[in-house]
C-alpha positions as CSV (number, residue, x, y, z in Angstrom):
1,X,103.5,108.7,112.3
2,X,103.7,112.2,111.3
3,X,104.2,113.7,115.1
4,X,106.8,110.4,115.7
5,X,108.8,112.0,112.3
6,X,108.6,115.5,113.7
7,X,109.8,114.0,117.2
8,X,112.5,112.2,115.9
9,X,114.0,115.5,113.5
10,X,113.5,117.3,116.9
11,X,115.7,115.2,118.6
12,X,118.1,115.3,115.7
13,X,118.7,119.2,116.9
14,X,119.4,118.4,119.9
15,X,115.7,119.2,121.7
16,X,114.2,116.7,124.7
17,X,111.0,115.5,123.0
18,X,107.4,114.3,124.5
19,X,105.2,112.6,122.2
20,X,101.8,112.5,123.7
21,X,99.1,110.1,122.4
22,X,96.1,111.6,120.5
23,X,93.8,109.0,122.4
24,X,96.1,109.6,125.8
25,X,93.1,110.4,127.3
26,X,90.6,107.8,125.5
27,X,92.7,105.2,127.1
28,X,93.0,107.2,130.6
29,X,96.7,108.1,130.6
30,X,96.9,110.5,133.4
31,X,96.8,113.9,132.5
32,X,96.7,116.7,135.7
33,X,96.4,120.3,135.8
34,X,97.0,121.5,139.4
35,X,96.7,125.3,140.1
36,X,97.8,125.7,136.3
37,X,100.7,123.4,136.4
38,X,100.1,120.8,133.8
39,X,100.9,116.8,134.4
40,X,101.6,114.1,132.3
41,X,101.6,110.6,133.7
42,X,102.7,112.3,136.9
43,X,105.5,113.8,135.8
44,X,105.4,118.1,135.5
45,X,105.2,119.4,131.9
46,X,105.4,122.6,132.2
47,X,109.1,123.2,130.8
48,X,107.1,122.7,127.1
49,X,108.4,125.8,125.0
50,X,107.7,123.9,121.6
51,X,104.7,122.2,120.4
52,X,104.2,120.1,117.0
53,X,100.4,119.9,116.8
54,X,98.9,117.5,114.4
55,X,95.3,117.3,115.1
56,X,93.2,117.9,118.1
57,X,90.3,114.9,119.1
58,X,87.1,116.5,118.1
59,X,84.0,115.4,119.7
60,X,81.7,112.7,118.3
61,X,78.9,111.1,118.1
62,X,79.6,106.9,117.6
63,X,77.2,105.7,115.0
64,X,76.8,102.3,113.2
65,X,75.5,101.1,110.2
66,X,72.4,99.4,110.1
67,X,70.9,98.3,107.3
68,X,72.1,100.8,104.9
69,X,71.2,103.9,107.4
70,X,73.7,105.0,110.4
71,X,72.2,104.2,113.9
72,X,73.1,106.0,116.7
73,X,75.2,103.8,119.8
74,X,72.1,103.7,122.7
75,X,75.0,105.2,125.1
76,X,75.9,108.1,122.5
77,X,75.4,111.0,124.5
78,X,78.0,110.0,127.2
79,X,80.4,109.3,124.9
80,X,79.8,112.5,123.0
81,X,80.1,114.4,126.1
82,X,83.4,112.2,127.1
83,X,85.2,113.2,124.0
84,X,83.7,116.9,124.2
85,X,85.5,117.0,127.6
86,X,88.6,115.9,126.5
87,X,88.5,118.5,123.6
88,X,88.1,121.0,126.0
89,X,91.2,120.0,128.0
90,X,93.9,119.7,125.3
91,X,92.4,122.6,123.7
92,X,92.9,124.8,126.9
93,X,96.5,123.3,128.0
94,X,97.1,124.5,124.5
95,X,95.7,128.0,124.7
96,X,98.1,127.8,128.5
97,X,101.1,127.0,126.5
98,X,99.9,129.8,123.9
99,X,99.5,132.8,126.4
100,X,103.0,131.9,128.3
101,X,104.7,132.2,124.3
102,X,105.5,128.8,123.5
103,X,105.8,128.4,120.2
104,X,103.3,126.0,118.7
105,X,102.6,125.0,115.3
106,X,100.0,125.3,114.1
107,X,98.1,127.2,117.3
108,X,95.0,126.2,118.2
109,X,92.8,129.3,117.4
110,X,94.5,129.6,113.8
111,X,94.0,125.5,113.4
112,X,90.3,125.8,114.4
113,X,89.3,128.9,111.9
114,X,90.7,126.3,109.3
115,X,87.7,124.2,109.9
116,X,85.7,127.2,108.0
117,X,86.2,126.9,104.2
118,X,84.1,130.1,103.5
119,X,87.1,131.9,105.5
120,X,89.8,130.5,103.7
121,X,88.1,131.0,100.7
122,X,87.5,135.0,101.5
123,X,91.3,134.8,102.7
124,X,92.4,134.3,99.6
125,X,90.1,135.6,97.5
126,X,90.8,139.3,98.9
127,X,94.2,138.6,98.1
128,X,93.9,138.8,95.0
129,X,94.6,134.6,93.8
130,X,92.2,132.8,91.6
131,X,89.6,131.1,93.0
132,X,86.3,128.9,91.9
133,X,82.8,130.3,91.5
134,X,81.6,129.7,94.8
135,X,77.8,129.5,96.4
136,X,77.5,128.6,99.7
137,X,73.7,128.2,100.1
138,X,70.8,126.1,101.5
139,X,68.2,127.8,98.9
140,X,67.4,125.1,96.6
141,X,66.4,128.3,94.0
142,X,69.5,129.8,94.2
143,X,71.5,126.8,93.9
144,X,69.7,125.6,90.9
145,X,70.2,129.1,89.2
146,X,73.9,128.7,90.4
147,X,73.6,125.4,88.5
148,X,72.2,126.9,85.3
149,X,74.9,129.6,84.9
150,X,77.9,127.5,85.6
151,X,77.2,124.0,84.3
152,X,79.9,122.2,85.8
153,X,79.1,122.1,89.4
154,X,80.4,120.1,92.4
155,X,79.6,120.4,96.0
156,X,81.3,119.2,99.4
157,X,80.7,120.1,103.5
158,X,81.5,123.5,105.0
159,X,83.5,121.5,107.8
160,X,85.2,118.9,105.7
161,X,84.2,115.2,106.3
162,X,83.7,113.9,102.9
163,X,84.8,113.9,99.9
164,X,83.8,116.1,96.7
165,X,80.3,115.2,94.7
166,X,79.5,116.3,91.1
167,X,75.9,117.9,91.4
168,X,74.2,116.0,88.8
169,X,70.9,115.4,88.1
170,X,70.3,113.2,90.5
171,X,71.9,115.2,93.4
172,X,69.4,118.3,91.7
173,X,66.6,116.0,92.2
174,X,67.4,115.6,96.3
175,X,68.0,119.7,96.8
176,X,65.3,119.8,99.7
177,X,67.8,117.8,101.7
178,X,69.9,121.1,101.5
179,X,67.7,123.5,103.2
180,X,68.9,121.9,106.8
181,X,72.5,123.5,106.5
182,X,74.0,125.4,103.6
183,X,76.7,123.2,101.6
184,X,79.7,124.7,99.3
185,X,78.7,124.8,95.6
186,X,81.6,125.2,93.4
187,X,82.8,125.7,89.7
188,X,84.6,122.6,88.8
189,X,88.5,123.8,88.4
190,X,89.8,121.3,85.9
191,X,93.7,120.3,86.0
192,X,96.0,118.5,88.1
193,X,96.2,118.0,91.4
194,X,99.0,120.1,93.5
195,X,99.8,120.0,96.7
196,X,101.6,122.8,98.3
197,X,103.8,122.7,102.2
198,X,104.7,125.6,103.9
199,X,106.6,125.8,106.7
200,X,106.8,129.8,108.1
201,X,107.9,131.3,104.9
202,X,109.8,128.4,103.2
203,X,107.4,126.5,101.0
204,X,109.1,122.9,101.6
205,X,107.1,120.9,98.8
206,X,105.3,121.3,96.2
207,X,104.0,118.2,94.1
208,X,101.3,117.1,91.5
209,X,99.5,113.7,92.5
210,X,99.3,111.5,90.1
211,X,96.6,108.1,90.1
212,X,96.0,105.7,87.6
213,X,92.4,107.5,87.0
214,X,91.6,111.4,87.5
215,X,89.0,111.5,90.3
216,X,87.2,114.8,91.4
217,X,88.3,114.4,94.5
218,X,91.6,112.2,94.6
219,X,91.3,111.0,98.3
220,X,88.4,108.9,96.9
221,X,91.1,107.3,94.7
222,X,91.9,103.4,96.7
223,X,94.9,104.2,95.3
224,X,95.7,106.9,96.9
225,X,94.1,106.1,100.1
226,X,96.3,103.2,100.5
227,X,99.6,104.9,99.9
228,X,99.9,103.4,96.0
229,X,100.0,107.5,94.4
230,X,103.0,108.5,93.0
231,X,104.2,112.2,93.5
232,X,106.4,114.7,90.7
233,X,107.8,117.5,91.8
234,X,106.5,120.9,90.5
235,X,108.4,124.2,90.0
236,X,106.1,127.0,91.0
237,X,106.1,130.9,89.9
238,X,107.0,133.5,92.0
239,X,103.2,134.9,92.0
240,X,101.8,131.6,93.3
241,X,104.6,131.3,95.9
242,X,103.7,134.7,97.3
243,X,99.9,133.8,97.4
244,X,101.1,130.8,99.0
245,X,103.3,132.4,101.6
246,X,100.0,135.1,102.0
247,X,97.1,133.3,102.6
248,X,98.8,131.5,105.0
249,X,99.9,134.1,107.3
250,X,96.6,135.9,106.6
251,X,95.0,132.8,108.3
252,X,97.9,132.8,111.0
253,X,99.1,129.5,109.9
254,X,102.9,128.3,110.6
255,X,103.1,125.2,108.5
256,X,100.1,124.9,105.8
257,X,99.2,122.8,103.1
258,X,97.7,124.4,100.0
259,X,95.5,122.7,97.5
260,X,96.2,123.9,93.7
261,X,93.8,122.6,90.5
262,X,97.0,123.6,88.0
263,X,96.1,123.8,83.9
264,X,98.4,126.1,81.3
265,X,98.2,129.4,83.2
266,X,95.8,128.9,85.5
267,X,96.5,128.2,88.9
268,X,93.3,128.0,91.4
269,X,93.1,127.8,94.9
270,X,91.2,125.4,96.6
271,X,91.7,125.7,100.0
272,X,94.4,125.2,102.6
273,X,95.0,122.8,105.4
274,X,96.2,123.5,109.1
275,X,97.6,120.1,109.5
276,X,97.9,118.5,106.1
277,X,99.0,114.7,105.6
278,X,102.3,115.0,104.2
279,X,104.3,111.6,105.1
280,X,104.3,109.9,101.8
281,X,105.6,112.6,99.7
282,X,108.4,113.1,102.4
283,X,109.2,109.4,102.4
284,X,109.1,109.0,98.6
285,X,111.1,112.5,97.2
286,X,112.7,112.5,100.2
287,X,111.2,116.8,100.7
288,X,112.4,118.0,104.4
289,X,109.0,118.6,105.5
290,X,109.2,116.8,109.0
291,X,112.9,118.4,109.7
292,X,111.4,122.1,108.5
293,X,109.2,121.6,110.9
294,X,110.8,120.3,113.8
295,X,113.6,123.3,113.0
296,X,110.8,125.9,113.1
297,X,109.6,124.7,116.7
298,X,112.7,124.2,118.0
299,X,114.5,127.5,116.9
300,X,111.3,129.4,118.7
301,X,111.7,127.1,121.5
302,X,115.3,128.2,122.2
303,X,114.4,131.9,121.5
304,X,112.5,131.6,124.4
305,X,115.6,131.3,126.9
């Protein structure tokens, strides 16, 4: 929906649009690249000097759940290697479009370093915003001792995935589990919920979230989830818009969306988000974010002639 809005404001300005499926090539849509000339559906592409990218397939392994444990499909290495493949591709037309200066947003290499939340978290910790405690560990000792210091401790994935867990006492009890990978230990930030988007250096929208309940983590809120969360609109000091408008370009991001924890004076960064889900604010305070963004591609796209 959110590439379909950015197509449409596109269009608005006058720009030929393609919108190309995120499961194009799930579903076998035909997709060339002949002596680096790319193809879609037969047709040459390679006129592209603009590119709106939401999100690119990442591989996978298909699992079910059996009995309360996930099982993995008998066939699960082929498709994990089908959907590796067709990472690979879109990835590399990407990087093609990239090298010949087309202007994409975000680009693939700053999009992927967003996976990494210890980066983001050193990005804006060296410039100088406030941040939570952080331990990123798999030493049950030191997290423990992490635990004992701070007191009000919650922990999520490196990579994202799922949502945010308070570390409680029976999360202490199952630390073993830990030593397999290291997982993000923070400070709980208390506050509200703000959501930050930034297109280049014009910060679009900025809201607090608002649910019937206040959740750690408020995409666990159903409420939420299913598009029931109501959204106010937050005025924002100068300092905060300038670590906004830093940490993004210090991660090489185009359009961003910051998480804020916001209480009195105290405003503490979370993290930020290459391609942040932004469609419901837009459609309910009516912010510019899909026509900021489709301006931005477009303008670089004709500064290409």
């Amino acid at each position: 929906m959110q590439c379909k809005a950015v197509a449409r404001e596109a269009a608005a300005l006058g720009a030929d649009t393609l919108f190309i499926e995120p499961d194009a090539l799930d579903r076998g849509v035909p997709l060339s690249m002949l002596d680096g000339r790319i193809f879609y559906r037969g047709e040459p592409v390679d006129d592209l000097r603009g590119f709106y990218l939401r999100s690119i397939p990442s591989p996978y392994v298909p699992a079910l759940e059996r009995d309360d444990e996930l099982v993995l499909y008998e066939d699960w290495f082929t498709t994990f290697m089908h959907t590796r493949e067709r990472a690979s591709y879109f990835v590399a037309w990407l990087l093609q479009l990239a090298h010949r200066g087309a202007t994409l947003v975000n680009a693939p290499h700053a999009a992927s370093v967003m996976q990494y939340k210890p980066f983001q978290l050193h990005a804006l910790r060296s410039l100088g915003a406030q941040v939570p405690r952080t331990l990123i560990s798999n030493d049950p000792a030191a997290i423990r001792a992490f635990h004992a210091e701070v007191k009000d401790v919650i922990f999520k994935p490196i990579m994202g995935g799922a949502i945010t867990r308070v570390l409680d006492d029976e999360a202490l009890e199952r630390l073993e589990a830990v030593t397999a990978s290291p997982v993000i230990f923070q400070e709980r930030a208390p506050g509200e919920d703000l959501r930050i988007m930034l297109v280049g250096e014009e910060i679009v929208s900025a809201v607090a979230i608002d649910t019937p309940e206040q959740h750690l983590d408020f995409r666990a809120d159903p409420i939420y989830s299913g598009g029931g969360a109501s959204y106010r609109e937050v005025a924002l000091p100068e300092p905060v818009r300038r670590f906004c408008r830093e940490a993004a370009r210090a991660c090489g991001l185009t359009f961003a969306g910051l998480d804020i924890k916001h209480q009195g004076d105290a405003w503490v960064f979370l993290e930020l988000n290459s391609s942040p889900i932004y469609l419901d604010v837009e459609l309910k305070l009516g912010h510019p974010i899909s026509r900021a963004i489709a301006r931005h591609v477009v303008e670089g796209a004709r500064g290409q002639k």
